[in-house]
Phi, psi and omega in degrees: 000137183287170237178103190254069168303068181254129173218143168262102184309121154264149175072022202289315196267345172296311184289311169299347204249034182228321193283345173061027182291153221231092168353291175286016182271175166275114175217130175255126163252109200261009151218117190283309186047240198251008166089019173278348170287285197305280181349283237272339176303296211293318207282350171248037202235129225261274163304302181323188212193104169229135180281087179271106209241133154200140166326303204283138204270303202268006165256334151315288177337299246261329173271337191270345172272329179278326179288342180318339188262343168297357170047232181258030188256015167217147182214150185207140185251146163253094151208192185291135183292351177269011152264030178295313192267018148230017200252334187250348145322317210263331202267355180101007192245141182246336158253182182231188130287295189211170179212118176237150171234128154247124166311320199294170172280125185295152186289347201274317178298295126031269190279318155336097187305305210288351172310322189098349196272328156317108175281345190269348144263153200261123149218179185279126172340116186209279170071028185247119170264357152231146193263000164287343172285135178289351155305119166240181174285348188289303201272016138274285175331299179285015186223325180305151164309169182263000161260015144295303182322293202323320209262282198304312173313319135325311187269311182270283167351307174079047182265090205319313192274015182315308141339280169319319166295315178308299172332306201283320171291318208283306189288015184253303171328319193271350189248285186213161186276147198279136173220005179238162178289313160315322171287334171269333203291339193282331177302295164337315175277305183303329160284016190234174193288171180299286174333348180239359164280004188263145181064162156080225213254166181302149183269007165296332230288301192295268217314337178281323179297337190288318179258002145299304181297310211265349161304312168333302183085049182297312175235031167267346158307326218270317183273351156267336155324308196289283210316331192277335197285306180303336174292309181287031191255152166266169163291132176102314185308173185209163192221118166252127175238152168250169183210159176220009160201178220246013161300301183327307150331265206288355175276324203290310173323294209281295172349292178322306206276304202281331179282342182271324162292330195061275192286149191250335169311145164313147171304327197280351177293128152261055166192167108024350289227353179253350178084346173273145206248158166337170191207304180233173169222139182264163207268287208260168180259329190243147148306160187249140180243156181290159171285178159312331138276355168297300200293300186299326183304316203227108172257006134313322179264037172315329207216046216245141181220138185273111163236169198207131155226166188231139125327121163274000000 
């Protein structure tokens, strides 16, 4: 069964022109999603070679029907992308070229009821973008303490009304257990003032990202990803990443920031004593933001931000 994987690549000409690919090269795309990155990788790639990695059962299906014409300049694994260096170990490859990570959550998981990711649709609490992890969003929700919600909500969500909610889950949860995407996003909205439901963004919106990540594990992968991804780099490969909010952000920034510095000594030394050397250099300085025609097209990638580094 075909499998109507609509995602939209954010940031696509920005990323091949950021990744710099080399016709005979190696490049891992370590979420494939519906293969629209991995194309546009794979179709210029000659000699070369690309490894398209993803969790999700149905964004395989969905890259392996878009890389199929591409034959054996495309290859494509269901794992995690923080299994880069045993996904590439297993296939015989020992450098890379590139790395592109697009972070975000897909429009097919997204629009998808029954995923569970969607506070704007009634499905059953789930929120697992592989359905082999044993975690769901039900059993964060009906099981965590209420200063464990308070806490994730806060940290990943950034979610100001973090306190009230977790209340508001605890005391619902004791009545009958919560289980739809609806009970919660409606539980949610009523518990925060009247005054913060009005306008922005839906008031479900932080707490379901909060509990998407810690169903996931989103972002304790990311910063051994990068360190792992960057071993396997030749000199001269680069690593692209997107990011869409600004935990995410900013764990990619300091990474980015600490490999590029090398040295670990405290500022006040005046000299060097630990030994370590650069590792990258960044392409860009600033993140690359989508454009103004990206934006009428896709008002999803509103918050999509691009860093790109090279091996020295």
């Amino acid at each position: 069964m075909k499998i109507e994987f609509s995602h939209r690549s954010v940031l696509l000409d920005e990323c091949i022109d950021g990744l710099a690919i080399k016709p005979e090269g190696i490049y891992v795309d370590g979420t494939a999603g519906g293969g629209g990155h991995s194309f546009e990788i794979a179709k210029r790639l000659t000699t070369g070679k690309l490894i398209a990695i993803d969790q999700d059962a149905a964004a395989i299906t969905a890259a392996s029907e878009r890389l199929a014409p591409l034959g054996e300049r495309a290859v494509v694994v269901r794992s995690n992308f923080c299994e880069i260096a045993s996904v590439c170990r297993e296939l015989g490859v020992e450098q890379i070229d590139g790395l592109l990570l697009d972070l975000g959550v897909s429009s097919y998981q997204l629009d998808t009821a029954e995923r569970g990711f969607s506070y704007q649709a009634d499905a059953p609490l789930d929120m697992r973008m592989d359905k082999r992890r044993s975690l769901t969003a039900a059993e964060v929700v009906n099981e965590y303490s209420e200063e464990r919600l308070k806490k994730i909500l806060y940290e990943y969500g950034e979610e100001r009304y973090s306190a009230a909610i977790a209340a508001a889950i605890v005391r619902e949860r004791e009545k009958h257990p919560i289980e739809s995407t609806a009970q919660l996003s409606n539980l949610i909205k009523y518990a925060i003032p009247p005054a913060a439901r009005e306008g922005g963004h839906h008031p479900a919106k932080r707490s379901f990202q909060a509990i998407r990540i810690e169903v996931n594990g989103e972002l304790d992968v990311i910063e051994p990803a990068i360190r792992d991804a960057v071993s396997l780099l030749r000199k001269g490969g680069r690593v692209a990443i997107i990011t869409f909010h600004s935990l995410e952000d900013r764990i990619v920034k300091q990474t980015f920031a600490d490999l590029v510095r090398g040295c670990t000594c405290p500022k006040d030394f005046p000299i060097c004593v630990c030994g370590n050397k650069p590792i990258l250099k960044q392409v860009n300085k600033k993140p690359i933001l989508p454009s103004a025609e990206e934006l009428a097209e896709n008002p999803r990638s509103r918050s999509a931000k691009l860093r790109v580094a090279q091996k020295l």
